[in-house]
N, C-alpha and C positions, 0 to 999 in steps of 0.2 A: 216572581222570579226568585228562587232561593237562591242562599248566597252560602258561601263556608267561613267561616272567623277562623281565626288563628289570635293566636297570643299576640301578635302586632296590631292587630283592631281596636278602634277605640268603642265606645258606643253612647252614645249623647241622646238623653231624653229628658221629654218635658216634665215637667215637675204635677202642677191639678190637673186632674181625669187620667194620669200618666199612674204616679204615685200614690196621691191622694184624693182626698174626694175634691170633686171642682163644686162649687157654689154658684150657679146661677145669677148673674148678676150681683154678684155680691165677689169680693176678697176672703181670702183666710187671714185673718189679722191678727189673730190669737195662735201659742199652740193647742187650747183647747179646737180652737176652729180645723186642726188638721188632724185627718181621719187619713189614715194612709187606707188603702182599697182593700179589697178580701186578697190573701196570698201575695199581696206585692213584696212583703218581707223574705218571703222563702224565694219567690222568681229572681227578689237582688244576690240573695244569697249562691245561688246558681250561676248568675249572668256573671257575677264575681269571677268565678272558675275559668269562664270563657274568652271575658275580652281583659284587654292591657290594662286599657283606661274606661272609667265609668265615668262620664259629664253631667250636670245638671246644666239644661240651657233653658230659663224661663221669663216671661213678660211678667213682670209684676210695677204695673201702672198706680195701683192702689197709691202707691209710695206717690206717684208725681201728682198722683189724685190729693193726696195728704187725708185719707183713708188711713195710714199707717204708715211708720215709720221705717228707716233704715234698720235700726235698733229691735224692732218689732219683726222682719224679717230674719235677723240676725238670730232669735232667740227661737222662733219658728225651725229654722233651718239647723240648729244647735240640737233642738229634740230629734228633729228627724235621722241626723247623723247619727245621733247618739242609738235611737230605735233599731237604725239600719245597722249600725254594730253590733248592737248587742245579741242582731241576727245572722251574725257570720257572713252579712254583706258589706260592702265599701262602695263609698262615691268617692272619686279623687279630685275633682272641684267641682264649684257651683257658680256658675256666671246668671248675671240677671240684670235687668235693664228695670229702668224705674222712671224712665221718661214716657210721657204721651205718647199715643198710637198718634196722632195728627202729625206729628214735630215729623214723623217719620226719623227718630233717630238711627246711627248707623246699629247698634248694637241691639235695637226691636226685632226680634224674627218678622216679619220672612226674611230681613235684611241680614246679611253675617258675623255683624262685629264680636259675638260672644264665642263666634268658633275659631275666631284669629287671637280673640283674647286667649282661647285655652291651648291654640297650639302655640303664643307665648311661652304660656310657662311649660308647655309640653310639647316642645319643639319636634318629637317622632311621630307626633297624628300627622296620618296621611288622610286626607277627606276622602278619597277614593277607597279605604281600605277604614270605612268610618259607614256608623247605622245612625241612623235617627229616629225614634219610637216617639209621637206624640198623636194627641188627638186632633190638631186644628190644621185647616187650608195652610197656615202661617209656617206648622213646624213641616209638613210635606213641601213646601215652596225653599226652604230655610234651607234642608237638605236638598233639595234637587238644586238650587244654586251652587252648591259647594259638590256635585256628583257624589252623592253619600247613597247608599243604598237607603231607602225610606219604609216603613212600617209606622202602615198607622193603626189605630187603633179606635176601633168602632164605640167602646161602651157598653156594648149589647145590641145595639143599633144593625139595621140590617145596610151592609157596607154600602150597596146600590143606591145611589141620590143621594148617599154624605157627602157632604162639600167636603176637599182633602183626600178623600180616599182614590179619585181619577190620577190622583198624583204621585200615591204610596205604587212600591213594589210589591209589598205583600201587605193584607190584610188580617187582624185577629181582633176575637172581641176585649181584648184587655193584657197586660203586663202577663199573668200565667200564662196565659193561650200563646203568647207570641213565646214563652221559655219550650212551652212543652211542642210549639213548633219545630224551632229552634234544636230541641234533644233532637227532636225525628230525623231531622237533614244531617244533624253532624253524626248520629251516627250509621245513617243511611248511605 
């Protein structure tokens, strides 16, 4: 189901397999461990152009694992910022949860706390007039609790029998493909 953005839009996406590369049972704990994807740089810089607000909403358990620290995300998320600028893109905050998937905290996707934390400090997100771009059941669940339009994003994976993707609005294989979506509808 496409949808049109306008300048009041927010758009909130996952951070590994979204951004960077995801590690298989493993953390990025390093910023050498973060590989941002092929063309993710140039799609923020685009997505920039289109929506209000750019969110980062991400599980990073690692932390409650003690896998790695607060400090160790902080300096993580410092490169990326810094990458994502230096590409004429912006994210205007990053919310993340570092507790257990079991504790079921409120702020874990699929649960919402991370998207009431950002209409906190960003009181004009409207969730209805909000996208969600991730790869997992969690960030498709995440969004459709808050009526956000959903895109997920396959990998390269063939969308049919992804868990997550029965959930998404619209399917792409990755961050470019859903930009150059994205071009065709707005200026279709």
């Amino acid at each position: 189901m496409p949808f049109t953005p306008n300048a009041s839009w927010t758009l909130f996406l996952d951070r590994d397999g979204v951004i960077n590369q995801k590690w298989e049972n493993d953390y990025v704990r390093t910023r050498e461990a973060f590989i941002f994807l092929p063309g993710v740089k140039k799609a923020l810089k685009h997505l920039a152009s289109v929506f209000h607000r750019i969110i980062i909403v991400t599980n990073q358990q690692g932390i409650g694992k003690a896998c790695m620290t607060h400090d160790d995300l902080i300096r993580i998320h410092g490169y990326m910022l810094e990458e994502i600028h230096r590409s004429g893109g912006r994210i205007d905050g990053i919310y993340y949860c570092s507790e257990l998937a079991h504790d079921n905290p409120v702020s874990r996707k699929p649960n919402t706390g991370m998207a009431y934390e950002a209409k906190a400090d960003f009181p004009a997100i409207v969730f209805e007039k909000s996208v969600v771009v991730g790869d997992s059941e969690s960030d498709m669940e995440f969004g459709k609790r808050l009526g956000m339009h959903r895109v997920f994003l396959t990998r390269g994976e063939e969308a049919r029998g992804v868990i997550g993707a029965e959930l998404a609005d619209q399917t792409f294989p990755d961050l470019p493909a859903f930009v150059a979506g994205l071009s065709a509808q707005i200026k279709g």
